[in-house]
C-alpha positions in Angstrom: 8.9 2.2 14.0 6.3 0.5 11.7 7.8 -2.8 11.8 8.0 -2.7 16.0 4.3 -2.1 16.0 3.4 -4.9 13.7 5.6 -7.5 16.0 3.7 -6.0 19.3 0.4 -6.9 17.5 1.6 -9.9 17.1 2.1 -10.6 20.9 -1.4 -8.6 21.3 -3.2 -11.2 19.0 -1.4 -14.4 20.4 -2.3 -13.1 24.2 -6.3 -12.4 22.9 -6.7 -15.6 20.8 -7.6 -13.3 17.5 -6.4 -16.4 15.0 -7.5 -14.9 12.1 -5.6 -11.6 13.0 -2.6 -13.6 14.3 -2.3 -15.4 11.0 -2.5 -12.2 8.6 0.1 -10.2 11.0 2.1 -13.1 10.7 2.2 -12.5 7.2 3.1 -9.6 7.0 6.2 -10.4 9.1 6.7 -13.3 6.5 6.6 -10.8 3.8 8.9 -8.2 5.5 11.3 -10.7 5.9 11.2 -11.8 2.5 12.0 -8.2 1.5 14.5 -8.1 3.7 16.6 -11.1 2.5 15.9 -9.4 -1.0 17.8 -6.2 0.2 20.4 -7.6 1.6 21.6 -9.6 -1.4 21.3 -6.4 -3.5 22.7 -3.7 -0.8 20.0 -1.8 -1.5 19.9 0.9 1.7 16.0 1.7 2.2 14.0 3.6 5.0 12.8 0.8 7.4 9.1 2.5 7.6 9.3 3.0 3.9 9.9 -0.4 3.4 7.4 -2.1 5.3 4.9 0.3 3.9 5.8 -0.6 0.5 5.5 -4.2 1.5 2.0 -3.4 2.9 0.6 -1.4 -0.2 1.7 -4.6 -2.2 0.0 -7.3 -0.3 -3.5 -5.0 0.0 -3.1 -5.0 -4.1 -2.9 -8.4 -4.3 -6.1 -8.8 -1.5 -8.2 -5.8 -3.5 -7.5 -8.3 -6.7 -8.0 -11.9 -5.6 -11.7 -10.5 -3.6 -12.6 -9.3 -6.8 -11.5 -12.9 -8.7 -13.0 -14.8 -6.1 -16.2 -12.7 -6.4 -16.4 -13.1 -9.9 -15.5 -16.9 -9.7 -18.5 -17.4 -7.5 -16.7 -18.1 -4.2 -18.0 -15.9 -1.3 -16.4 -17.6 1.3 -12.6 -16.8 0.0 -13.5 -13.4 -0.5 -14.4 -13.0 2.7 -11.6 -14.4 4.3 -8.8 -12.2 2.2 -11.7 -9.1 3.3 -10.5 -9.9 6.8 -6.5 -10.0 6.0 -7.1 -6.9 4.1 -8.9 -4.9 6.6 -6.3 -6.5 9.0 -3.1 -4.9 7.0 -4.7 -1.4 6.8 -4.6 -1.0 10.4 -1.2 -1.0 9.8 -0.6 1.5 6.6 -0.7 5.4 7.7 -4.1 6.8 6.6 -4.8 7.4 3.1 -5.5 10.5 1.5 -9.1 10.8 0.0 -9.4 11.4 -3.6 -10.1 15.1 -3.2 -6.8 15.9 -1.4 -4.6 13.7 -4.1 -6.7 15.8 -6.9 -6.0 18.8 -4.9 -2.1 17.5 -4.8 -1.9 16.2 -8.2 -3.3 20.1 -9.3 -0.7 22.1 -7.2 2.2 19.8 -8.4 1.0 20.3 -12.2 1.2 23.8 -11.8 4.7 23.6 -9.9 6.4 22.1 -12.5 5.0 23.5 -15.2 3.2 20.4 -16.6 1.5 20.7 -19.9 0.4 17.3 -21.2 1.3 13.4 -21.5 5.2 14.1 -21.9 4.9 15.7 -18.7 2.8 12.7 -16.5 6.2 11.2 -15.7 7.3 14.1 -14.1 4.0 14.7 -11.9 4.2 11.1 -11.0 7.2 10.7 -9.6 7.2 14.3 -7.7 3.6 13.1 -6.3 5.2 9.8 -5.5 8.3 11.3 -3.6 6.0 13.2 -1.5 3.2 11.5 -0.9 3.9 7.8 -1.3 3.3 6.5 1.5 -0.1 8.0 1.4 -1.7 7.0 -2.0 -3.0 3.9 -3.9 -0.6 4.7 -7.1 -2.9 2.8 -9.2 -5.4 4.8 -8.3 -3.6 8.2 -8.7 -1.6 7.8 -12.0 -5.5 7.2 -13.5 -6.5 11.0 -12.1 -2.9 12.3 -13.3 -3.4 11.5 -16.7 -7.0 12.8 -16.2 -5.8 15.9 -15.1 -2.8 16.5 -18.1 -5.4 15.5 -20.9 
């Protein structure tokens, strides 16, 4: 499981020193827990991988977001240090697809449910998100789903 890896590189960083690494995994434990507590007060059944991925994508959002404030604010130095949280949570998200293969994706699902136009974006979304959520910025995707249905 995803969330037994992240707490072994957590012992791995403690036992080689890696602070900065130690402090972002610890994060992300914080984070999972978080969602955790959240769950359980609203009995919410989720897959545990599923979970902790979801919890990933979020945080590298919010990283990809505040490097481009802190960039445009004039503050190198904080961009640099959420850079090394954010390259720190990747290692832990499964890989990506490249924007060819979601294109490729998004094209095969349009044509397997018949999509048309707007109306139908909803549709496309959520089938490409059922199957391939785990794999895809979303952000990035809905832009090339409404690219491909206009």
């Amino acid at each position: 499981m995803l969330r037994d890896t992240i707490k072994a590189a957590q012992i791995s960083a403690m036992k080689a020193g890696e602070k900065q690494r130690l402090a972002t995994v610890r994060l992300i434990l914080a984070k999972i827990k978080d969602r955790d507590i959240e769950l359980r007060t609203s009995q919410a059944p989720a897959d545990d991988d599923a979970l902790v991925i979801d919890v990933l994508q979020k945080m590298v959002k919010q990283r990809r977001e505040s490097i481009t404030l802190f960039e445009q604010g004039g503050r190198p130095e904080k961009a640099a240090e959420e850079q090394a949280e954010l390259e720190v949570i990747e290692t832990f998200l499964p890989t990506q697809l490249s924007e060819e293969e979601t294109k490729a994706i998004i094209e095969s699902i349009k044509a397997e449910t018949g999509a048309a136009g707007m109306k139908d974006m909803g549709k496309v979304i959520a089938e490409l998100k059922a199957r391939h959520g785990t794999q895809l910025d979303m952000g990035k995707a809905s832009g090339w789903v409404k690219a491909a249905l206009a």
